[in-house]
C-alpha positions in Angstrom: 0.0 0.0 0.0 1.2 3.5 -0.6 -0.2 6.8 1.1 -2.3 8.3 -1.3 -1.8 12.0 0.3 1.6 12.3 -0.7 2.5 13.8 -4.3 2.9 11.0 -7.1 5.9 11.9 -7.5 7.4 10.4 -4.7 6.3 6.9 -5.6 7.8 6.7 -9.3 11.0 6.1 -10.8 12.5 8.7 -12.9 13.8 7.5 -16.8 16.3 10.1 -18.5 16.6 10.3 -22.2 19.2 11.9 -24.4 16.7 12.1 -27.5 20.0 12.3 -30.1 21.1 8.8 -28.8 17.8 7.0 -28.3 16.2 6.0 -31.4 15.9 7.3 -34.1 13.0 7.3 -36.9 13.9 8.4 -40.2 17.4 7.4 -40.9 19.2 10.4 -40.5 21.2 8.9 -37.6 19.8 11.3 -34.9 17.3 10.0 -32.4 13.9 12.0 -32.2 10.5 12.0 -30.7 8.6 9.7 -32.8 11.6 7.2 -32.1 11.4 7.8 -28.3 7.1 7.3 -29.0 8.0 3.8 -30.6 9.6 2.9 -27.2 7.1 3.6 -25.0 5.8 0.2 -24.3 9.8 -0.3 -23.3 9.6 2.5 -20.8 6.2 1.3 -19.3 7.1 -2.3 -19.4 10.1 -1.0 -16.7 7.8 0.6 -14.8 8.9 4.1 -15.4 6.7 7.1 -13.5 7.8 9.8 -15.4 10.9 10.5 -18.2 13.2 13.5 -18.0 13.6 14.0 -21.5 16.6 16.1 -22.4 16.1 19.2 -24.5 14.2 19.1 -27.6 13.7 22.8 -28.4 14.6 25.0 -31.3 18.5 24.9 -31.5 21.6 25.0 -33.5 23.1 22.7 -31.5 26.0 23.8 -30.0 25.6 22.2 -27.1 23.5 19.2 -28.4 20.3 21.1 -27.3 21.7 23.1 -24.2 21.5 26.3 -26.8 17.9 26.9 -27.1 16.5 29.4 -30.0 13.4 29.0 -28.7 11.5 28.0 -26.0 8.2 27.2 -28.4 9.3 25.2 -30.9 11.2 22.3 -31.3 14.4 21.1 -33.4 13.4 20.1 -36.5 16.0 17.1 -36.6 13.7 15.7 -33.0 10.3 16.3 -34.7 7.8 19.1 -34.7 5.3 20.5 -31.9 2.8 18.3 -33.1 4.7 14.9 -32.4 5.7 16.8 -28.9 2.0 17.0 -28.0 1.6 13.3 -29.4 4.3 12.1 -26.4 2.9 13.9 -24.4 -0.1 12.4 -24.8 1.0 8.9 -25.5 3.2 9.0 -22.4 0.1 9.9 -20.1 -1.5 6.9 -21.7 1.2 5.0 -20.3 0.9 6.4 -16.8 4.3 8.5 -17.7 5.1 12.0 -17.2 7.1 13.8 -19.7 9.4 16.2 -17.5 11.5 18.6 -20.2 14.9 19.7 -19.6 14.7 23.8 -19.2 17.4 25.5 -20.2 17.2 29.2 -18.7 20.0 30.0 -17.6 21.3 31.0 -20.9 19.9 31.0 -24.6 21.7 30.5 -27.9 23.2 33.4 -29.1 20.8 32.6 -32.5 17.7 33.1 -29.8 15.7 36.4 -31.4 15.8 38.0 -27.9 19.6 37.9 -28.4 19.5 39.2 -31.9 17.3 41.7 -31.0 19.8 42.5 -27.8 23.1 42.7 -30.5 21.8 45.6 -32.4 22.1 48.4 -30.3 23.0 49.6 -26.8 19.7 50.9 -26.8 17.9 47.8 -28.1 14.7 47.6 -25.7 16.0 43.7 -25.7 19.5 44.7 -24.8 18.8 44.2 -21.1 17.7 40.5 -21.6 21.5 39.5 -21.2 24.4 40.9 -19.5 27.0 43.4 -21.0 29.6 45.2 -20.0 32.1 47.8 -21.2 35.8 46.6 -21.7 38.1 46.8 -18.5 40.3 49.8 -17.5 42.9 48.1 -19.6 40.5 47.8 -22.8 40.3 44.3 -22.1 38.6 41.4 -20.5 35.5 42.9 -17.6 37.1 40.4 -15.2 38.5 37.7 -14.9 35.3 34.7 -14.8 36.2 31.7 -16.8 33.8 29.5 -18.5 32.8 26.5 -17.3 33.7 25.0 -21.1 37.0 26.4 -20.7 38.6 30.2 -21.3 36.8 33.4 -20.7 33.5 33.3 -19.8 33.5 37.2 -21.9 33.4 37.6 -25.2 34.0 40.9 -27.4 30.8 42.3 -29.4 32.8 44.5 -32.1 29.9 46.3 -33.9 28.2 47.7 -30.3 31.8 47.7 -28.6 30.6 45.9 -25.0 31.7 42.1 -24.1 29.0 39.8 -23.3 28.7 37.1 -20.2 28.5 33.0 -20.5 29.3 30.8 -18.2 29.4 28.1 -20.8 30.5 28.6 -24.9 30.1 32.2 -26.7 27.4 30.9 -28.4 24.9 30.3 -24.9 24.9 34.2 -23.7 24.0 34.3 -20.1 20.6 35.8 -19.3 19.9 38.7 -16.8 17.7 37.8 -14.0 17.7 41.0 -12.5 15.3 41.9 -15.5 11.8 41.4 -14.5 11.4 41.6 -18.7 13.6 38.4 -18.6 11.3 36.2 -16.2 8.3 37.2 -16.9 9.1 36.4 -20.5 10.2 32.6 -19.0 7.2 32.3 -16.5 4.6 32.8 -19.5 6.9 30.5 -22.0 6.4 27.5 -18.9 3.1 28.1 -18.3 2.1 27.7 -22.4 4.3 24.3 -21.7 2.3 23.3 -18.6 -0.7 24.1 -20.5 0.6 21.7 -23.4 0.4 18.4 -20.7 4.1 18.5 -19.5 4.5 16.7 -15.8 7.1 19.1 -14.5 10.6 20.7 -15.5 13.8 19.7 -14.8 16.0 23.0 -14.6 19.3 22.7 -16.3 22.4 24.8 -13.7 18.9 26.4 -11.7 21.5 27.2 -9.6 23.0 30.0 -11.5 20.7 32.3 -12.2 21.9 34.6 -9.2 24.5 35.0 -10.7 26.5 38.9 -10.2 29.2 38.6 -12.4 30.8 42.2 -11.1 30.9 40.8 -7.7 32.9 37.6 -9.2 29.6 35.7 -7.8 28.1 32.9 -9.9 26.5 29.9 -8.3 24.1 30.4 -5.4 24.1 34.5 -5.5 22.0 36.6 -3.3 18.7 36.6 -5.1 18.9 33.0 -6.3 16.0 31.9 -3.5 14.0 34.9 -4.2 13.9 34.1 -8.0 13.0 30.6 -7.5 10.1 31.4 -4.8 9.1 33.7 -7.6 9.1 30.6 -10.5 7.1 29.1 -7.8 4.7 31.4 -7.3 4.0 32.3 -11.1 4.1 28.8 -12.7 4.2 26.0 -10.1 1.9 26.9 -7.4 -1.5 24.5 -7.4 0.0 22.3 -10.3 0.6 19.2 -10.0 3.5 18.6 -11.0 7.8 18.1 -10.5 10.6 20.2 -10.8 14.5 19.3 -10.1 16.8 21.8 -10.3 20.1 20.6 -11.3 22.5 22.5 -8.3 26.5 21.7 -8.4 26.7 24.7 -5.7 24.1 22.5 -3.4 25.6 21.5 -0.4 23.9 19.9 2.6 24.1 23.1 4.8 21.5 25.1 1.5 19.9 22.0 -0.1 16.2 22.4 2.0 16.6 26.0 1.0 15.8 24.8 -2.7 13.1 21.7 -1.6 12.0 22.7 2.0 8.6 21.8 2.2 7.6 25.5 3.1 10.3 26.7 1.1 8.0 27.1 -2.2 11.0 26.7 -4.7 11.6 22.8 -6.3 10.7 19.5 -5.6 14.5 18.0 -5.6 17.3 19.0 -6.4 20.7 17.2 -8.2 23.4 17.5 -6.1 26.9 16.3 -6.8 29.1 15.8 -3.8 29.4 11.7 -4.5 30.6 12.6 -8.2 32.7 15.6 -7.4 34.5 13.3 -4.9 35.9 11.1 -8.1 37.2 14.8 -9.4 41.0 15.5 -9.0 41.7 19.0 -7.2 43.5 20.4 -10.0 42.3 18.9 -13.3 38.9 18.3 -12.4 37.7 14.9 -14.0 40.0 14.8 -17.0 42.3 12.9 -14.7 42.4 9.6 -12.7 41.2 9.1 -9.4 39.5 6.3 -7.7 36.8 7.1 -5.2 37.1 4.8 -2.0 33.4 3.2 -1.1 33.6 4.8 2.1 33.7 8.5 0.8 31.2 7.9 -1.6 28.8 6.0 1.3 29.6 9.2 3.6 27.8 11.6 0.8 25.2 9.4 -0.2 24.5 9.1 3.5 25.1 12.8 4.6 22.0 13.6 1.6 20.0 11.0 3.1 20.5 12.2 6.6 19.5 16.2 5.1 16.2 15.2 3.8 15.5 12.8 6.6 12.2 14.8 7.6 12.3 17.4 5.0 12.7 18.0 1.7 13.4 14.9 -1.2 16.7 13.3 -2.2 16.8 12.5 -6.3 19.3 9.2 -6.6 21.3 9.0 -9.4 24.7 7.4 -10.5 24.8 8.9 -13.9 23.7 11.0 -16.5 23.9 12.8 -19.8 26.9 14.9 -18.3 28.4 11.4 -16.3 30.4 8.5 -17.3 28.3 5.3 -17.4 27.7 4.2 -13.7 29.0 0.5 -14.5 32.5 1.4 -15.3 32.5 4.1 -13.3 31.5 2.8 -9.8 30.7 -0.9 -10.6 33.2 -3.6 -13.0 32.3 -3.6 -16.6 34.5 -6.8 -17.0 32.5 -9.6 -18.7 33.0 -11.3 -15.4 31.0 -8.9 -13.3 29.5 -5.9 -15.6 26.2 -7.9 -15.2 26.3 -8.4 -11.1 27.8 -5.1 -10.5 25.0 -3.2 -12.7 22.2 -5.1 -10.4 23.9 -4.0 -7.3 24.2 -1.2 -8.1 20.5 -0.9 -8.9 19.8 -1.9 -5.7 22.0 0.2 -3.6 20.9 3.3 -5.0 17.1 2.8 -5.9 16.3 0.6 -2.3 17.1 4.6 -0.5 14.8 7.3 0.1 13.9 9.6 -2.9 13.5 9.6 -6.5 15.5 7.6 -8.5 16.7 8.2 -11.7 17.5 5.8 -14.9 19.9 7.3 -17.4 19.1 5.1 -20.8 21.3 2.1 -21.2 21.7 1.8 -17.0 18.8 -0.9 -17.2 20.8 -3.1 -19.5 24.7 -2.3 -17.9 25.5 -0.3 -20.8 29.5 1.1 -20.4 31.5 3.7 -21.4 33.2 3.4 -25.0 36.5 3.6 -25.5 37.4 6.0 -28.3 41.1 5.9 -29.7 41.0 9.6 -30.8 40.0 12.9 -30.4 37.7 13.3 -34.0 35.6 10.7 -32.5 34.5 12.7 -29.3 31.3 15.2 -30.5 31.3 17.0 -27.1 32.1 20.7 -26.7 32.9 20.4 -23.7 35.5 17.9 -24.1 36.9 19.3 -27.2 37.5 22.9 -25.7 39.2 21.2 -22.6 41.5 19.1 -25.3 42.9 21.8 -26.9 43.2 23.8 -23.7 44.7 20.9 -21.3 47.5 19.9 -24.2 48.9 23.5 -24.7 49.3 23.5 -21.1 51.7 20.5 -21.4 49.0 17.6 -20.9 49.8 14.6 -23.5 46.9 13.4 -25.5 47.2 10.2 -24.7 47.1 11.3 -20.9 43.8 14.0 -21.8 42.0 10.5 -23.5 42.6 8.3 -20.7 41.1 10.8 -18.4 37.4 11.9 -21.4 36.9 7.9 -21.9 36.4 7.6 -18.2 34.8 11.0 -17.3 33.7 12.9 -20.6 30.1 13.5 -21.8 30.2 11.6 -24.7 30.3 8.0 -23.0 26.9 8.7 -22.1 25.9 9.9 -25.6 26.7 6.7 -27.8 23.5 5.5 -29.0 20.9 3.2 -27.0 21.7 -0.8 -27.7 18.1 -1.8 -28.4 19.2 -5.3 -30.3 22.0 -6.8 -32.0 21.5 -5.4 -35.4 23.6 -3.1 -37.2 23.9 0.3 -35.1 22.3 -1.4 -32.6 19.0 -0.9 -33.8 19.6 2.7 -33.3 18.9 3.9 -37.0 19.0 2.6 -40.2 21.6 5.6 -41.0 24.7 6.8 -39.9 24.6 7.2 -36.0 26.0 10.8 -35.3 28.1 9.2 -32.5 29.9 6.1 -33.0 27.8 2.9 -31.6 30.0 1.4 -28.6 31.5 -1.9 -30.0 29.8 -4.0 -27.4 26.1 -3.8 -28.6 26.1 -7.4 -29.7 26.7 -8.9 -26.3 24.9 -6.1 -24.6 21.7 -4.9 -25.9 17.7 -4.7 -24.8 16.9 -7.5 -26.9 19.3 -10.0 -25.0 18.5 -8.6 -21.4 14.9 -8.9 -22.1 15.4 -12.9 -22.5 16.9 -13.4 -19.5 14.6 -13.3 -15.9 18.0 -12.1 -14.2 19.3 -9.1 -16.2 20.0 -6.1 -15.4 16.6 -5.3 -16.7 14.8 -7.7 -14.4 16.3 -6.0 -11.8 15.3 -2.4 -12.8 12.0 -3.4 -13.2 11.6 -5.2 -9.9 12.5 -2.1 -7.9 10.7 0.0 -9.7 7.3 -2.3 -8.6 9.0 -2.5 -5.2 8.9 1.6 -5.0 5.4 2.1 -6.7 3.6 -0.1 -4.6 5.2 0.2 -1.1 5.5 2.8 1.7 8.3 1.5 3.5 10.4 1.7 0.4 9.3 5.2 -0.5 9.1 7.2 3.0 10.6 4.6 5.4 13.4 6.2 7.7 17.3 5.6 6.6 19.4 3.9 8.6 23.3 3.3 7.4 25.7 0.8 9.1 29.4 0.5 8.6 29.7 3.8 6.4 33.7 2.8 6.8 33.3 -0.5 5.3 35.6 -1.2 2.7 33.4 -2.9 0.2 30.0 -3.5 2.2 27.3 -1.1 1.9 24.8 -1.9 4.1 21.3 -0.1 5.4 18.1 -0.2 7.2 15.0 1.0 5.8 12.1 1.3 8.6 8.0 2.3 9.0 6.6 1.2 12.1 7.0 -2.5 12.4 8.1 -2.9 9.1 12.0 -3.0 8.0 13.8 -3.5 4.9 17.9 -4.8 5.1 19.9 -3.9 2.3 23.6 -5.2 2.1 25.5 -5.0 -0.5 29.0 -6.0 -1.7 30.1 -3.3 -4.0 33.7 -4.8 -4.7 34.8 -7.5 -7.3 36.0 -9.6 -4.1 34.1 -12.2 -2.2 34.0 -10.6 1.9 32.8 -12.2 5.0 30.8 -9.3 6.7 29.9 -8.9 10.4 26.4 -8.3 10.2 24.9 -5.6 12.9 22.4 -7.1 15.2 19.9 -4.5 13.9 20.1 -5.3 10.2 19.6 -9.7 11.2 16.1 -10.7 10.0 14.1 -13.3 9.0 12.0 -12.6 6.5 11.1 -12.3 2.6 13.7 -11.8 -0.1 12.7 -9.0 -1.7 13.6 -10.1 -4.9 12.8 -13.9 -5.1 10.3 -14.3 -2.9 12.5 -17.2 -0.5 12.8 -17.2 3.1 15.8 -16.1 4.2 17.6 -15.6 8.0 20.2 -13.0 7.8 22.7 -14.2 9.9 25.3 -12.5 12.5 27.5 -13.1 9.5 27.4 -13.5 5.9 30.2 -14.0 3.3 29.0 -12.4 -0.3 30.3 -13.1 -3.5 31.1 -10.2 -5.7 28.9 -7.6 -6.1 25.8 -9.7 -4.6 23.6 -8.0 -2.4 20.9 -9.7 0.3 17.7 -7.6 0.3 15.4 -8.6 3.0 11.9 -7.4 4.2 10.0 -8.3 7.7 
């Protein structure tokens, strides 16, 4: 049974998909709407709640969708509004919210607003994005740097001013402190809401504060009052999600964005467990393994935050991540299939919302590319040719993007073992990882102990059962080397998860107040856990009584 009080939300599991790389319809070798429509029945089958869907507006694609030219219309390679409003609707047919990926922060510089803006200084638009005159030097405002690498100011020769981005010259940085500005965004969500969407999930919500002369960008002084503002204009007495995606969120802030009585967002994405795998210097274009027990203290810390208020989201990866298999499990043949199911369970038996990023149901892994014409990623590309004139090798700057860049999360979905994967009947615009013959959604499906199986059993497990969705938290062992192990508890009931997230067989001490006898949650056996229990790589013992 599952309280019927609380918002739907809470009971689903979240599905993201990067449209480019999920199927495509047409042949062109870019995924698009009425190739994610023709996997529906896949998403429902899983026992997906609602599906974050990536951007799919108007844009020239500099940042694969991240540059939007505008908010009402839709990319011409995805589809057209019309086969928007048809997965929309075919989604709610399904029982499946369609959450869209917001971009506000910033626009494409081919948006009209910022056409409009480059005209004159005294453009009634100008004031939609943020310009300043050159510095006392005739140079650079300040001294910002992009988040893609290199100033985040660029020079605007014909009206003589440089203009702000936090990301590439081509996604101008909108001004906030214009009421023009979000009003203007406020209506454009409400004509969205008023199309059949389920909810928004905001793309770096967390910079909109921003005061670049103060050298402030995340988390500024009228972030909260923005976002109480969103609330108030768009969200309040809808029914409906939000997660704002926050780097800047830290446990000390994170109720101040999904406080009950805060009036802002439903979640947020924090990344404290992914930063941890990030070296100090070179961020994540570098090598470094994250011990279990740093990455248990996060989780748990986020668990412990929104204990009694506010709502964790539970993730390993994304379109921005590496694939969570290689990345925190063992994509060896030996164990890519264990470790993916443990995985599952680890993350999606906590409290909150988890998330699915495509190919995570199946133990999809990052691809190995062998050089740098085969990575499409801005990102990765502008930090290439940066990182090597500063003395990095190539062949170091590889090693570190096929473990941490964006693109291993772009190759195309592995729906069967047909050419591209069953992808497209074209040329993907990413190359297909190698591996789609041995692992694909066709072969998973076949097999009642996938990786699949295991998504979708959770999933049921989470819809269908208060204990899993608003049960208390209770870690053991955070120190553990290779156990992860918890309590989940309402009233009577309790839940023991333990889980051996190493490619090593331990013998674990269990703590008295994780032995039970009860139910395996996945098979249905009696089981006693006992005061101690060796586990074979990556298993896990789920138990409820």
């Amino acid at each position: 049974m599952t309280d019927q009080t609380a918002p739907w939300w809470t009971a689903a599991t979240a599905y993201q998909i990067y449209p480019r790389s999920f199927q495509d319809s047409n042949g062109d070798g870019i995924g698009d709407i009425p190739g994610i429509i023709s996997r529906l029945n896949h998403l429902s089958d899983l026992g997906v709640g609602f599906v974050w869907l990536s951007p799919v507006f108007a844009s020239p694609m500099a940042d694969n969708g991240y540059d939007i030219s505008d908010y009402r219309d839709i990319a011409p390679e995805f589809g057209t509004l019309d086969d928007m409003d048809r997965l929309i609707a075919e989604a709610k047919g399904r029982n499946i919210g369609i959450v869209m990926d917001l971009v506000v922060n910033h626009t494409s510089d081919e948006h009209a607003w910022f056409h409009a803006a480059c005209e004159s200084r005294d453009n009634p638009m100008r004031d939609f994005y943020i310009w300043r005159d050159p510095g006392p030097d005739g140079g650079l405002p300040n001294d910002i740097q992009s988040n893609f690498g290199g100033p985040a100011w660029t020079f605007h020769e014909p009206t003589g001013q440089y203009y702000f981005h936090l990301f590439d010259p081509k996604q101008p940085d909108l001004n906030w402190e214009n009421p023009r500005v979000r009003a203007e965004v406020y209506a454009m969500m409400n004509w969205w809401f008023d199309r059949g969407v389920a909810g928004f999930r905001m793309d770096v919500i967390d910079l909109i504060g921003k005061e670049p002369d103060r050298g402030i960008t995340a988390d500024g002084p009228k972030l909260h009052d923005y976002l109480q503002e969103m609330h108030q204009e768009t969200l309040a007495h809808r029914d409906v999600v939000t997660v704002g995606e926050c780097w800047s969120a830290t446990p000390e802030n994170a109720l101040l964005y999904c406080g009950r009585d805060r009036n802002e967002l439903s979640m947020v994405f924090q990344f404290s467990h992914v930063m941890a795998g990030w070296d100090e210097t070179l961020g994540k274009w570098t090598r470094k393994p994250v011990a279990l027990p740093v990455l248990k203290h996060s989780l748990a810390r986020w668990q412990e935050v929104c204990a009694e208020d506010g709502w964790n989201s539970l993730f390993w990866g994304n379109h921005d991540l590496p694939r969570a298999v290689s990345k925190y499990g063992d994509d060896s043949p030996e164990h890519r299939v264990d470790s993916a199911r443990c995985l599952a369970t680890a993350l999606h038996l906590m409290k909150g919302t988890p998330y699915i990023y495509q190919g995570e149901e199946i133990g999809m892994t990052n691809v190995v590319f062998e050089r740098i014409d085969q990575f499409r990623d801005v990102e990765t590309l502008n930090f290439h040719r940066i990182q090597t004139a500063q003395g990095l090798s190539t062949e170091d700057f590889l090693a570190g993007a096929n473990l941490n860049g964006r693109d291993n999360a772009r190759t195309p979905m592995q729906w069967s073992d047909a050419e591209h994967a069953g992808f497209t009947t074209g040329t993907p615009w990413i190359e297909v990882n190698p591996n789609y013959r041995q692992i694909n959604v066709a072969s998973d499906r076949a097999s009642q102990d996938s990786v699949m199986a295991r998504y979708k059993a959770l999933a049921t497990l989470r819809r269908n059962d208060d204990l899993i969705r608003i049960g208390d938290f209770v870690p053991f062992d955070l120190d553990h080397p290779q156990i992860m192990a918890y309590a989940r508890r309402l009233g009577s009931q309790q839940i023991t998860v333990i889980c051996n997230l190493s490619s090593q067989s331990v013998t674990y001490d269990v703590p008295q107040d994780l032995r039970l006898s009860g139910v395996c949650a996945f098979t249905g056996r009696i089981i006693d856990v006992a005061s101690q229990e060796t586990l074979a790589p990556w298993e896990d013992i789920v138990v409820t009584g």
